[in-house]
TIVO-507972 format. One line per 3 residues: their letters; for each residue x, y, z of N, C-alpha, C, O. Coordinates in nm, 3 decimals, decimal comma. Example, Ala and Ser with C-alpha at 12.3 -4.5 7.8 and 13.67 -1.06 7.14 Angstrom:
% residues 2
AS = 1,319:-0,569:0,780:1,230:-0,450:0,780:1,320:-0,330:0,780:1,424:-0,332:0,846 | 1,285:-0,225:0,708:1,367:-0,106:0,714:1,290:0,003:0,787:1,341:0,114:0,804 $
//
This chain:
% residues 198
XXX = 18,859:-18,496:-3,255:18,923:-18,368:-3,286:19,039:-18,345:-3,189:19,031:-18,364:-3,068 | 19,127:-18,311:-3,241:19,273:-18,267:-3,149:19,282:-18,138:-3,073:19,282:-18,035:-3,140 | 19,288:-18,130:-2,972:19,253:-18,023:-2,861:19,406:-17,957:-2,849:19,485:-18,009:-2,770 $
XXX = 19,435:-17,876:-2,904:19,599:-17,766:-2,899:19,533:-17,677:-2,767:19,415:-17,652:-2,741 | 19,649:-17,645:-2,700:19,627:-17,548:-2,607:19,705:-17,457:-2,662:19,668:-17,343:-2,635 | 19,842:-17,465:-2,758:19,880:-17,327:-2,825:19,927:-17,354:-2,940:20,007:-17,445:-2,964 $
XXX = 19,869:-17,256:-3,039:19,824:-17,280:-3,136:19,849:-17,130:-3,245:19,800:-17,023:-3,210 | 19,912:-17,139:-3,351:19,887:-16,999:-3,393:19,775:-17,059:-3,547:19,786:-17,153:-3,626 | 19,673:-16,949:-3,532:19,594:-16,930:-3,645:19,655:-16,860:-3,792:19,753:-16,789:-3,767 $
XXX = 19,626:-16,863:-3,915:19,663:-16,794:-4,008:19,568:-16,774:-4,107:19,487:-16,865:-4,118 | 19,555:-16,670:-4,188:19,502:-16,675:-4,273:19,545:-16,556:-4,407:19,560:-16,440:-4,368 | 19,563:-16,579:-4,543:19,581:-16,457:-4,675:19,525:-16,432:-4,684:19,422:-16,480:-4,638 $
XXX = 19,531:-16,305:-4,771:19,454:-16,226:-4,843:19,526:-16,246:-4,988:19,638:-16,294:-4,972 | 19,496:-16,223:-5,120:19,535:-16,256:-5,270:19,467:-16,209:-5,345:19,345:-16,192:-5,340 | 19,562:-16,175:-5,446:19,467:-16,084:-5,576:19,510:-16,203:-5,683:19,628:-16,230:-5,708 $
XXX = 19,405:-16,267:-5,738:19,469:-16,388:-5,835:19,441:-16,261:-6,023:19,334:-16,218:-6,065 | 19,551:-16,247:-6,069:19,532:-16,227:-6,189:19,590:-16,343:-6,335:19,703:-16,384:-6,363 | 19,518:-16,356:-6,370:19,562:-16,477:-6,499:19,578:-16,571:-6,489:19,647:-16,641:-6,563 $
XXX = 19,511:-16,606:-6,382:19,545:-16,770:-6,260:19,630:-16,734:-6,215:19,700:-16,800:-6,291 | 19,729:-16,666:-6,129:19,821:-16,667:-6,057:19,753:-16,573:-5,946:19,692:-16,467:-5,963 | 19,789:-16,656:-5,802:19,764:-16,581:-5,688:19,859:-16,472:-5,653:19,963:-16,507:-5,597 $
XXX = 19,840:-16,347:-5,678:19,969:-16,251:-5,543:19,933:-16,221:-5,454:19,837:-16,145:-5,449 | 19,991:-16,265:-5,347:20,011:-16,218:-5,210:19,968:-16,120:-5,147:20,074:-16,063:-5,125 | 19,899:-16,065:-5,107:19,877:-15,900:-5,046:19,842:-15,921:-4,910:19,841:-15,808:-4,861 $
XXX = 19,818:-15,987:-4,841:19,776:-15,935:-4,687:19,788:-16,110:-4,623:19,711:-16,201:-4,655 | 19,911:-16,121:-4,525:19,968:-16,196:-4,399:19,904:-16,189:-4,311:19,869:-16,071:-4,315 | 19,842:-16,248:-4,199:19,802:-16,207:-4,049:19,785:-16,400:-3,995:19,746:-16,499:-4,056 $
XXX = 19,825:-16,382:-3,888:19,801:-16,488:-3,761:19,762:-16,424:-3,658:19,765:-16,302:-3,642 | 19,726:-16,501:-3,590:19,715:-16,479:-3,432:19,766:-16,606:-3,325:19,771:-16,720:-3,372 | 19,798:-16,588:-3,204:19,854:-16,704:-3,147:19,759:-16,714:-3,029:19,696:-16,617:-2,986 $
XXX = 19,754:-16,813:-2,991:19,620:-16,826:-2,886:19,718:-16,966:-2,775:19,769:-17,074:-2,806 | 19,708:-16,906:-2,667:19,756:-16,964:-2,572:19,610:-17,019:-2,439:19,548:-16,949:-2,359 | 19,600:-17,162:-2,466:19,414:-17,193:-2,325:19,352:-17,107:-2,314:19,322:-17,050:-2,209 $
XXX = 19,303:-17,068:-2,477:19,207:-17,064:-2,511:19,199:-16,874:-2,562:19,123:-16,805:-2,631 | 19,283:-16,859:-2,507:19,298:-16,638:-2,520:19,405:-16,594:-2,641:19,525:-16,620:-2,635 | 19,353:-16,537:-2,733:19,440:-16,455:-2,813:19,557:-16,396:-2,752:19,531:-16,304:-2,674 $
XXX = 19,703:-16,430:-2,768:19,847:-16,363:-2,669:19,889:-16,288:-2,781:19,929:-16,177:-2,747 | 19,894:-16,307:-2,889:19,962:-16,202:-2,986:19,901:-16,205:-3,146:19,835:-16,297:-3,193 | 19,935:-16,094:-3,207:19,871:-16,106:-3,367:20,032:-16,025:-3,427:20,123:-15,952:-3,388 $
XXX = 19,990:-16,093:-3,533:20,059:-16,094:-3,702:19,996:-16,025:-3,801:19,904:-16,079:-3,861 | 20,040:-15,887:-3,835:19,950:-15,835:-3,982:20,054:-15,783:-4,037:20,132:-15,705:-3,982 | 20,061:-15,843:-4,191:20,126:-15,758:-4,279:20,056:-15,726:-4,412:19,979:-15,804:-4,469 $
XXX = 20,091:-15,599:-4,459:20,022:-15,594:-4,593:20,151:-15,660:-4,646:20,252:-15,676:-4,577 | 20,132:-15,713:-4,833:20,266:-15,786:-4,886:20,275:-15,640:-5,060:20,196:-15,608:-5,149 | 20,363:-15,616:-5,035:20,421:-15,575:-5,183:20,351:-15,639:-5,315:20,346:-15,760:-5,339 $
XXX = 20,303:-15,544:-5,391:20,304:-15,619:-5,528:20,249:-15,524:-5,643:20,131:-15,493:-5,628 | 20,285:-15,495:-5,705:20,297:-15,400:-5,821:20,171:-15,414:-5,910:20,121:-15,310:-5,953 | 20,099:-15,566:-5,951:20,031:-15,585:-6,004:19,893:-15,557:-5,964:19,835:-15,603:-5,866 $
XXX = 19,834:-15,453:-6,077:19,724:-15,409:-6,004:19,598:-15,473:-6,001:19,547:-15,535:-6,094 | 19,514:-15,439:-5,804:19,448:-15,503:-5,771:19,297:-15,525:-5,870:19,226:-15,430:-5,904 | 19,277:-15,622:-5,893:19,115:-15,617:-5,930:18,984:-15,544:-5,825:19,000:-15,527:-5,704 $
XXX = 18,880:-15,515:-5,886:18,788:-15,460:-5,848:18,732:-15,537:-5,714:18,706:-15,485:-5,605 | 18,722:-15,664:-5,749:18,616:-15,761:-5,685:18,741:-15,806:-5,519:18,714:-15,869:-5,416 | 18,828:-15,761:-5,549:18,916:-15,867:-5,457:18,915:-15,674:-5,320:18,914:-15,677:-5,197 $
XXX = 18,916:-15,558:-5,399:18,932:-15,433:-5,328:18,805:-15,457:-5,221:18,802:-15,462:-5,098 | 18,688:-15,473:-5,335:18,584:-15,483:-5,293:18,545:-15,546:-5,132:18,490:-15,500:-5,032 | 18,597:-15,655:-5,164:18,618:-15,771:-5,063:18,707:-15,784:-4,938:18,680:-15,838:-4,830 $
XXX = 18,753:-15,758:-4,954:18,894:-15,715:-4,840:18,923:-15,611:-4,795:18,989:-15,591:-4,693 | 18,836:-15,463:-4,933:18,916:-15,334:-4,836:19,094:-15,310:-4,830:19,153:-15,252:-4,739 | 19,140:-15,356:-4,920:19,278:-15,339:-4,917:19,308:-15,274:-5,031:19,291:-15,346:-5,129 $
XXX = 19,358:-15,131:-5,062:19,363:-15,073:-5,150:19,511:-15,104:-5,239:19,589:-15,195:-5,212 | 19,524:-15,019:-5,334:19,702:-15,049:-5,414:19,774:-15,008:-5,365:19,887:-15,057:-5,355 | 19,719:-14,852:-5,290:19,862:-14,781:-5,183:19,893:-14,857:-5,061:19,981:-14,829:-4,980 $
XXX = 19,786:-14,989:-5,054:19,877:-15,045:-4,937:19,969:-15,133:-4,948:20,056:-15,129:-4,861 | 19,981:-15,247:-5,061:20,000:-15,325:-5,138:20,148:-15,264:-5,158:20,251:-15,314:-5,113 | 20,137:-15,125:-5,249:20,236:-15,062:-5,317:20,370:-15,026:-5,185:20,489:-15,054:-5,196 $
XXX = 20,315:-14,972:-5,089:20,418:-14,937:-4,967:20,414:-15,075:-4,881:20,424:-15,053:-4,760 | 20,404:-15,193:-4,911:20,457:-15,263:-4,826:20,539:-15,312:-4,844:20,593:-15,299:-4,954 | 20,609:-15,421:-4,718:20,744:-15,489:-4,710:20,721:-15,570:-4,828:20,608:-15,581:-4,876 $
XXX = 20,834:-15,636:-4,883:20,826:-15,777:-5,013:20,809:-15,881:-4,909:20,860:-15,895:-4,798 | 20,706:-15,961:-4,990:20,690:-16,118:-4,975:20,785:-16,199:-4,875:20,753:-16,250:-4,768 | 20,910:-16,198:-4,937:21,052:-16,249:-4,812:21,059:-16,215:-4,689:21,067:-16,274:-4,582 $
XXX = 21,053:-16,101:-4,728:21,042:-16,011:-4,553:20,909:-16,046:-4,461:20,919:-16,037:-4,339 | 20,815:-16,076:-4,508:20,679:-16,051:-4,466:20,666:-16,233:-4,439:20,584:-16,277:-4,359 | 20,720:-16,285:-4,485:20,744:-16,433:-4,453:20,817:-16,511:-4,369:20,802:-16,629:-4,338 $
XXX = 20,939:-16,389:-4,320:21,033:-16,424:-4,290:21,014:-16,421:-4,146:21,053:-16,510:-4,070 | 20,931:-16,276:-4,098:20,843:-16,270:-4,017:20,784:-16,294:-3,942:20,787:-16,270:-3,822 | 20,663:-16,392:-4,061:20,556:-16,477:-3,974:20,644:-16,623:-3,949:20,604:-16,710:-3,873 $
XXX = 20,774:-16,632:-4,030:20,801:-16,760:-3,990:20,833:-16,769:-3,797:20,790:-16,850:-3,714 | 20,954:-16,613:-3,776:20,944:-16,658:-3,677:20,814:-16,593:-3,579:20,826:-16,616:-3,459 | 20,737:-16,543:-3,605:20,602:-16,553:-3,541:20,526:-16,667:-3,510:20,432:-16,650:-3,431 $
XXX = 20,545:-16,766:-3,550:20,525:-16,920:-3,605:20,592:-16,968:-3,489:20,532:-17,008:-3,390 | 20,722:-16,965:-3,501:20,814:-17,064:-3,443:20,815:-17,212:-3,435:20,849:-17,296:-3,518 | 20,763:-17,225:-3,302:20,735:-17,401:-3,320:20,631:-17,468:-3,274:20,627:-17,586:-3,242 $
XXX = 20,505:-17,349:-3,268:20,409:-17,371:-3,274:20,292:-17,450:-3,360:20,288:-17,414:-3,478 | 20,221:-17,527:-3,332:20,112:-17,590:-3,464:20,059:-17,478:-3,473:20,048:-17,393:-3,385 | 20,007:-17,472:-3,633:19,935:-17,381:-3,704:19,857:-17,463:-3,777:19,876:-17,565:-3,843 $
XXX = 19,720:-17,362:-3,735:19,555:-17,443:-3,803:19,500:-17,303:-3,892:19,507:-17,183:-3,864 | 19,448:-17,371:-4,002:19,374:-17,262:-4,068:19,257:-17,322:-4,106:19,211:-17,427:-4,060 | 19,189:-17,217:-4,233:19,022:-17,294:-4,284:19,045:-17,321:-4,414:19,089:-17,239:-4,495 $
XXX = 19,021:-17,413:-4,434:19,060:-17,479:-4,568:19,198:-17,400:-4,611:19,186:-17,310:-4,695 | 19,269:-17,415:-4,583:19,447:-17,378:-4,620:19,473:-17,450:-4,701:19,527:-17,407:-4,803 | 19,442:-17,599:-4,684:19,506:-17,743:-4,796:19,521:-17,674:-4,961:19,608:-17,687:-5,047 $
XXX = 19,377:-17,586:-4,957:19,330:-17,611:-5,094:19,365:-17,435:-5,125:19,435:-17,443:-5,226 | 19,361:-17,393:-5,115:19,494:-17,243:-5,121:19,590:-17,185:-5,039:19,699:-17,154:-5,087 | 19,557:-17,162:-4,889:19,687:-17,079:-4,801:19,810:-17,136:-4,825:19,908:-17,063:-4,845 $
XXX = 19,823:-17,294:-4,827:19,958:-17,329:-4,813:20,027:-17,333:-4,913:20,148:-17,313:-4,908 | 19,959:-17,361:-5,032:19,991:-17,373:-5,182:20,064:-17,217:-5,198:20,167:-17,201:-5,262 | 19,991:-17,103:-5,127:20,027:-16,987:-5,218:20,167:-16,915:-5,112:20,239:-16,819:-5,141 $
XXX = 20,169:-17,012:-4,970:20,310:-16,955:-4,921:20,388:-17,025:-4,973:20,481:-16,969:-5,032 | 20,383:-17,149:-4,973:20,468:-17,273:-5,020:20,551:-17,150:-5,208:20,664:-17,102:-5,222 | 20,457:-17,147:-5,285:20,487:-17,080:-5,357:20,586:-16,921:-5,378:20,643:-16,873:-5,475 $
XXX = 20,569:-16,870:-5,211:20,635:-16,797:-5,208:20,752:-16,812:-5,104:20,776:-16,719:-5,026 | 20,812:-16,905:-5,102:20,884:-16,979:-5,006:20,884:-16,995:-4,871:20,981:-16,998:-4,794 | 20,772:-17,004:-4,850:20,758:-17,072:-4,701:20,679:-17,158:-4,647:20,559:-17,132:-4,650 $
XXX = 20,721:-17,276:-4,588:20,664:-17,466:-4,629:20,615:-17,470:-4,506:20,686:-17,498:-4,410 | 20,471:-17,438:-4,493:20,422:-17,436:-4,321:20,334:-17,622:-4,324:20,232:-17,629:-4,255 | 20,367:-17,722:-4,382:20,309:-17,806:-4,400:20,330:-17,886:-4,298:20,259:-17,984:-4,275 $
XXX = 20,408:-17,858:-4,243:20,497:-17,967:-4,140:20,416:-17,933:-4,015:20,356:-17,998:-3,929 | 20,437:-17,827:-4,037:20,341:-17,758:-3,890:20,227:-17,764:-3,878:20,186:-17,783:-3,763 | 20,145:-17,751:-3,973:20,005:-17,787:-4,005:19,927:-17,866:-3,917:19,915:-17,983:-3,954 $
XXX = 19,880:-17,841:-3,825:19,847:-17,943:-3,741:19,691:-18,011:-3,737:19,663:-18,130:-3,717 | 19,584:-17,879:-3,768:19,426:-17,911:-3,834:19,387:-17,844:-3,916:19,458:-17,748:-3,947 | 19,273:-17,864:-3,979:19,185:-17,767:-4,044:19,058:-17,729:-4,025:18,964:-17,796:-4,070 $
XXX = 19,042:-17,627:-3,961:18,876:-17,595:-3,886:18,793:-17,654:-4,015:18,711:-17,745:-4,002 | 18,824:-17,594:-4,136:18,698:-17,610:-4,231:18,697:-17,834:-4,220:18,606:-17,916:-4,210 | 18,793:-17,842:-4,225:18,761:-18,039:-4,256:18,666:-18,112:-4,076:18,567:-18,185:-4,066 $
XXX = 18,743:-18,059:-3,979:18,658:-18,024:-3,856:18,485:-18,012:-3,880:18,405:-18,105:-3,868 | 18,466:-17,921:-3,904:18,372:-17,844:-3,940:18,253:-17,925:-4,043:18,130:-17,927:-4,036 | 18,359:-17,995:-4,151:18,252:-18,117:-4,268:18,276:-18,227:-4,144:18,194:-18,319:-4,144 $
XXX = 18,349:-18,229:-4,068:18,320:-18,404:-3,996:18,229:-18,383:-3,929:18,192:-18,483:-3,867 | 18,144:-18,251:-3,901:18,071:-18,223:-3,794:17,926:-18,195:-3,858:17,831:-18,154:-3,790 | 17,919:-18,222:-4,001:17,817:-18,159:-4,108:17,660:-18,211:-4,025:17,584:-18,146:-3,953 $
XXX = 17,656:-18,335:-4,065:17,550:-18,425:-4,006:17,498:-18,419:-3,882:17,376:-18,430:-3,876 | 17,568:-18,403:-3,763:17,497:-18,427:-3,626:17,504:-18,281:-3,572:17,400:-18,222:-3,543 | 17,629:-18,222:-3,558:17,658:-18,106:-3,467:17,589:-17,940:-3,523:17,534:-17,843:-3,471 $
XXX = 17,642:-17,991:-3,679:17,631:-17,852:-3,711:17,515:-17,859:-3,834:17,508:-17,785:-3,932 | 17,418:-17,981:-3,795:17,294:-17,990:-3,928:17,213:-17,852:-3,874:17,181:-17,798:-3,768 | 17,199:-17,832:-4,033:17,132:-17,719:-4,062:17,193:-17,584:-4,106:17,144:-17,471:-4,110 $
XXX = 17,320:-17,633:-4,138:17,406:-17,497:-4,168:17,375:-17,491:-4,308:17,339:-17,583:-4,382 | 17,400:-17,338:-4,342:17,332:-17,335:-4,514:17,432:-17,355:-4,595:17,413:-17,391:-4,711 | 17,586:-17,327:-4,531:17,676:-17,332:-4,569:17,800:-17,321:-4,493:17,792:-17,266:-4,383 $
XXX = 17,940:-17,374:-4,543:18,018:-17,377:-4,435:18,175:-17,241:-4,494:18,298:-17,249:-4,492 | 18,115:-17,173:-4,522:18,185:-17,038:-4,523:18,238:-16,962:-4,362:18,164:-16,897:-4,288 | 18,353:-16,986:-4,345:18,442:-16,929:-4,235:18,335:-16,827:-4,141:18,337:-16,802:-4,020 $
XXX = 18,241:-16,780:-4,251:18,150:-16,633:-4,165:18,025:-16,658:-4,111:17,957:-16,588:-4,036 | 17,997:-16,801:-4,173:17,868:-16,841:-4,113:17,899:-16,942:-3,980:17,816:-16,981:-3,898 | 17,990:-16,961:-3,982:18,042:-17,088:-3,918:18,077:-16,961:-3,785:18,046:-16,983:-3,668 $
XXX = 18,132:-16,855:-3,821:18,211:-16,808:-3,691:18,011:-16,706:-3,651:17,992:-16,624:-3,561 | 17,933:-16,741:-3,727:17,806:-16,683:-3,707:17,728:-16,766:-3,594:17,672:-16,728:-3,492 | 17,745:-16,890:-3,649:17,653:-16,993:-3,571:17,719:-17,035:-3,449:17,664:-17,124:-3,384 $
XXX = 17,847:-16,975:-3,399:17,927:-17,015:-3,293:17,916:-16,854:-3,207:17,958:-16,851:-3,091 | 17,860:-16,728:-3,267:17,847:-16,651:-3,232:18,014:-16,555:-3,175:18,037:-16,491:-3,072 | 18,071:-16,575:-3,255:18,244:-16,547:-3,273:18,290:-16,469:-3,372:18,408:-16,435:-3,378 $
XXX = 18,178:-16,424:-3,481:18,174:-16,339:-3,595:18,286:-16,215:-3,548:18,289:-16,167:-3,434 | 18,391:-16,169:-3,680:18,459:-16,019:-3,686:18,326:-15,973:-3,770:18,233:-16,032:-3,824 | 18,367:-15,833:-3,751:18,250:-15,748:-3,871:18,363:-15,728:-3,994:18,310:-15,711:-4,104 $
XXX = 18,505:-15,727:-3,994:18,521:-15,706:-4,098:18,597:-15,861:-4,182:18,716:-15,858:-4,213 | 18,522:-15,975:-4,206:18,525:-16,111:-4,292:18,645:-16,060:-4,412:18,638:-15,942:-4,445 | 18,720:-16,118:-4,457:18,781:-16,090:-4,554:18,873:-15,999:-4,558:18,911:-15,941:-4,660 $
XXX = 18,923:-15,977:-4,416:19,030:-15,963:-4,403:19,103:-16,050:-4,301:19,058:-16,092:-4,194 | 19,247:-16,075:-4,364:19,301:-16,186:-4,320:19,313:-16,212:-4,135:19,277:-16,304:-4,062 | 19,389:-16,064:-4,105:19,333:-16,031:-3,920:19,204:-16,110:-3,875:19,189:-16,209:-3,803 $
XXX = 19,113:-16,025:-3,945:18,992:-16,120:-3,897:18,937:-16,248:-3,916:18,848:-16,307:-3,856 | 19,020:-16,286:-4,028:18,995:-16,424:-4,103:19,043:-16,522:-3,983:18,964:-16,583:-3,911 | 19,128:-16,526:-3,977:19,252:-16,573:-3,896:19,213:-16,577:-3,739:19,235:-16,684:-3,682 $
XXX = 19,155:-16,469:-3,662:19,069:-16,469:-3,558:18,960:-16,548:-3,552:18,957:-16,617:-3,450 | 18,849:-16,566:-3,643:18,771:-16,615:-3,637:18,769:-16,791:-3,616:18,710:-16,868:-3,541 | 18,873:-16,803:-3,733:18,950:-16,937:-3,724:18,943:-16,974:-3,589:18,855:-17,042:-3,537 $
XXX = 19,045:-16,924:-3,534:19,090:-16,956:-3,374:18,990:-16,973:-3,289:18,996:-17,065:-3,208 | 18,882:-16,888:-3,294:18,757:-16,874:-3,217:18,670:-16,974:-3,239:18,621:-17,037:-3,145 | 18,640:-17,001:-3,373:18,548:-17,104:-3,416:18,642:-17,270:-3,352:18,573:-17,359:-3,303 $
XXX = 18,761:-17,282:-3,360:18,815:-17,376:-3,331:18,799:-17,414:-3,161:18,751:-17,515:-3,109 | 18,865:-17,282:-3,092:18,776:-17,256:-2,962:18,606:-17,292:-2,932:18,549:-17,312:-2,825 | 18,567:-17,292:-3,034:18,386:-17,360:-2,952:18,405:-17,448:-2,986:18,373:-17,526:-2,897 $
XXX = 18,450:-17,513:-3,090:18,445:-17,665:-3,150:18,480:-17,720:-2,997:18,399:-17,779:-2,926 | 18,615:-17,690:-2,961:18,654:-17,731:-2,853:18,546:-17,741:-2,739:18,518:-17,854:-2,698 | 18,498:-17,657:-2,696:18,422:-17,634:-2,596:18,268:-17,721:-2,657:18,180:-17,785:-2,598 $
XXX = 18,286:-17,692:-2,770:18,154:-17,793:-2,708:18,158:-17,924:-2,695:18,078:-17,982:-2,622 | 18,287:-18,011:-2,790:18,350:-18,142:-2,735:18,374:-18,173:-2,587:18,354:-18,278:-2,526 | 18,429:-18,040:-2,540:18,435:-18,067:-2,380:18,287:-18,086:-2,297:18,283:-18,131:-2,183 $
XXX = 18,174:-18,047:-2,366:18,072:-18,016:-2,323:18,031:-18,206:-2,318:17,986:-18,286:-2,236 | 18,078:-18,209:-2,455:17,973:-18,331:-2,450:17,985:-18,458:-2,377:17,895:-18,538:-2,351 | 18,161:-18,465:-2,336:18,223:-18,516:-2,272:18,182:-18,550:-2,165:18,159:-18,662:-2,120 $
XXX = 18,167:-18,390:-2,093:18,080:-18,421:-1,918:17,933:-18,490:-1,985:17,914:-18,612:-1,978 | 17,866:-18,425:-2,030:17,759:-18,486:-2,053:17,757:-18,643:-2,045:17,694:-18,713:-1,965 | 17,848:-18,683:-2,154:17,857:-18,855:-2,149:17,872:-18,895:-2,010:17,805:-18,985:-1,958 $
XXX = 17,942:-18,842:-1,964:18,003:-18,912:-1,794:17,904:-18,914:-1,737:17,855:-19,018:-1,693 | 17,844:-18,782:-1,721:17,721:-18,734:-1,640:17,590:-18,833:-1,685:17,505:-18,860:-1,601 | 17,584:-18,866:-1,772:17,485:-19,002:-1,826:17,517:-19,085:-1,797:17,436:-19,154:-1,735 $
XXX = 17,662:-19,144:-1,819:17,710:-19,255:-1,771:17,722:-19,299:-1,589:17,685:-19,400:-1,529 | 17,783:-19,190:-1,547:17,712:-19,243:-1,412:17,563:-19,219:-1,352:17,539:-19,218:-1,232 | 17,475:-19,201:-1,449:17,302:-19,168:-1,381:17,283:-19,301:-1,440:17,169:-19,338:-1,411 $
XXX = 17,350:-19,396:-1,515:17,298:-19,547:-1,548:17,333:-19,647:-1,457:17,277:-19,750:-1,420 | 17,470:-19,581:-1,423:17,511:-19,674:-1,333:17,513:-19,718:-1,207:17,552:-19,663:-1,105 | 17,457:-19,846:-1,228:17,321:-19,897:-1,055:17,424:-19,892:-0,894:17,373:-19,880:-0,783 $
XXX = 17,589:-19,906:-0,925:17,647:-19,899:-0,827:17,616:-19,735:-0,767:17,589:-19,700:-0,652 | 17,630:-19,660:-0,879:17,594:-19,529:-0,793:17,477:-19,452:-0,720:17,462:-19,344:-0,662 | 17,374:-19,603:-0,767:17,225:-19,554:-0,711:17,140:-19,576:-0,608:17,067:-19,673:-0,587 $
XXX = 17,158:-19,453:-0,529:17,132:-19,511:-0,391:16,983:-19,619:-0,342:16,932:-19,660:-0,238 | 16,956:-19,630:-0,510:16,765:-19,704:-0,529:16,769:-19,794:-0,588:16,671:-19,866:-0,606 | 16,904:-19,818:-0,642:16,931:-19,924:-0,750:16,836:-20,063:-0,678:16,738:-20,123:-0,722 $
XXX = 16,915:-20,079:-0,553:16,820:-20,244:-0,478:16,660:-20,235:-0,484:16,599:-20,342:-0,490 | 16,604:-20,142:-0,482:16,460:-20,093:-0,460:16,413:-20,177:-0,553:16,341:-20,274:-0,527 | 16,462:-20,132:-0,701:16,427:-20,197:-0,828:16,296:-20,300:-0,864:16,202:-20,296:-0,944 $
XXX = 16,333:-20,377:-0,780:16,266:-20,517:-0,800:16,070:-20,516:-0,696:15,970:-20,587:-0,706 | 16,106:-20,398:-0,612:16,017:-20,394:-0,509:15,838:-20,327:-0,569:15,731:-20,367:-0,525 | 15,856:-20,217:-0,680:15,783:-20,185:-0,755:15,750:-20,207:-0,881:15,655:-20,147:-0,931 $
//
């Protein structure tokens, strides 16, 4: 796993009507060794009204939607909020990037991981026994949980955080190895010669 020391997180919010995703809620956060230094929230413009299930879920009503900046602006934004920083999200591949890319802004380049693919390389040994690998259980079992999931602020936090223990516990295991590795090793043992005597 690739260890960033600065890093901005991202994550949408979207109301998909008729198969088409719209835009409604922007947020990052930027995390500098290991500490949240700044956040990104925008609600996004969009006329088309929200479904039940997506209000439900997110808490983002039409009057917020309705009074916000347009898409361009709100992109234009996080681009330079972004700057030239790597940006990691949770599963982004398979919607976040598709639905900025769509609204003109190509964060692919920058893209640097994906907690959720992280997260399946880790299915089997690290993280057996998870019931599932939903952003909320994951930031559950790392004990990094927002209370409010499903919104992008918190989406986007959690990200960062969960990516933060991944880290830490790679670092963990690291000493560990060493710390095994030199308790094997007979040059460092002040009993090693004994060996043969018992």
């Amino acid at each position: 796993m690739e260890s960033l020391d600065q890093y901005i997180a991202f994550d949408l919010e979207f109301n998909t009507v008729d198969e088409v995703e719209h835009l409604i809620q922007v947020s990052a956060v930027r995390f500098d060794n290991g500490t949240e230094t700044a956040d990104f929230d925008a609600f996004v413009y969009s006329d088309v009204p929200l479904n039940s299930f997506v209000v439900g879920l997110t808490g983002i009503t039409q009057e917020k939607v309705l009074t916000a900046a347009k898409a361009e602006t709100v992109l234009a934004d996080l681009k330079a909020f972004v700057g030239d920083l790597p940006v990691i999200g949770y599963n982004a591949n398979k919607s976040d990037l598709p639905i900025l890319l769509a609204n003109g802004l190509d964060l692919t380049d920058a893209y640097a991981l994906d907690v959720y693919e992280i997260a399946d390389s880790m299915r089997d040994n690290k993280l057996h026994g998870m019931k599932n690998f939903q952003l909320k259980s994951l930031a559950e079992f790392f004990n990094v949980a927002e209370k409010n999931a499903h919104n992008a602020l918190a989406d986007a936090r959690m990200t960062a955080r969960v990516y933060e223990a991944m880290k830490d516990t790679q670092e963990a295991e690291k000493l560990l190895s060493k710390q095994n590795e030199k308790e094997i090793n007979d040059d460092d043992n002040p009993f090693a010669g004994l060996a043969g005597l018992f």
